[in-house]
C-alpha positions, 0 to 999 in steps of 0.5 A: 160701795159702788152705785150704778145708773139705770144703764150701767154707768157707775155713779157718785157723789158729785155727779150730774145727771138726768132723772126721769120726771115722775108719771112720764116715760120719755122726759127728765130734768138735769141735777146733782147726785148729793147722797144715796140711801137704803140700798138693797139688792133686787134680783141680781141688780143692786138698788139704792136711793138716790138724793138729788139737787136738781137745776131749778132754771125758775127765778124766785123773787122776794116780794110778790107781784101785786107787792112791788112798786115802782123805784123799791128794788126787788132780788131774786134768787134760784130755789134749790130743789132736793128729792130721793130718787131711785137709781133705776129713774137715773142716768149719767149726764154727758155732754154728747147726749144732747142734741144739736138743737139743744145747744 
């Protein structure tokens, strides 16, 4: 079966794109298209859930601040973040989108 973005482009497995941040209208996150779900068809659009692995740029550390001392190492890792989302909140990553600024 064939899914689509919010604006028409076709979309799969594997995919990176932006989703559209929840009770914003203009602001989305980067990430990774991983599975889809429930799929139904809405009024001659086809709709589906999408998982999605997003990009987390935070570092997580393995002890907490006030826990550190001086000379003892401390790592850090990246926290992976996965949500269902709808393919209606969801467009196609590509590089030309962004602006010059950005970069």
């Amino acid at each position: 079966m064939e899914h689509f973005d919010n604006i028409g482009n076709k979309i799969g497995i594997g995919d990176e794109v932006l989703v559209l941040v929840p009770k914003t209208d203009a602001t989305y996150r980067r990430g990774v298209i991983i599975d889809f779900r429930n799929e139904w068809n809405r009024e001659d659009y086809f709709q589906c859930e999408v998982l999605i692995e997003y990009w987390c740029e935070r570092l997580y550390c393995d002890t907490k601040w006030c826990y550190q001392k001086r000379g003892e190492p401390v790592t850090f890792s990246k926290k992976i973040t996965k949500a269902w989302r709808s393919n209606t909140d969801i467009i196609l990553y590509k590089e030309n989108i962004l602006n010059k600024y950005d970069k």
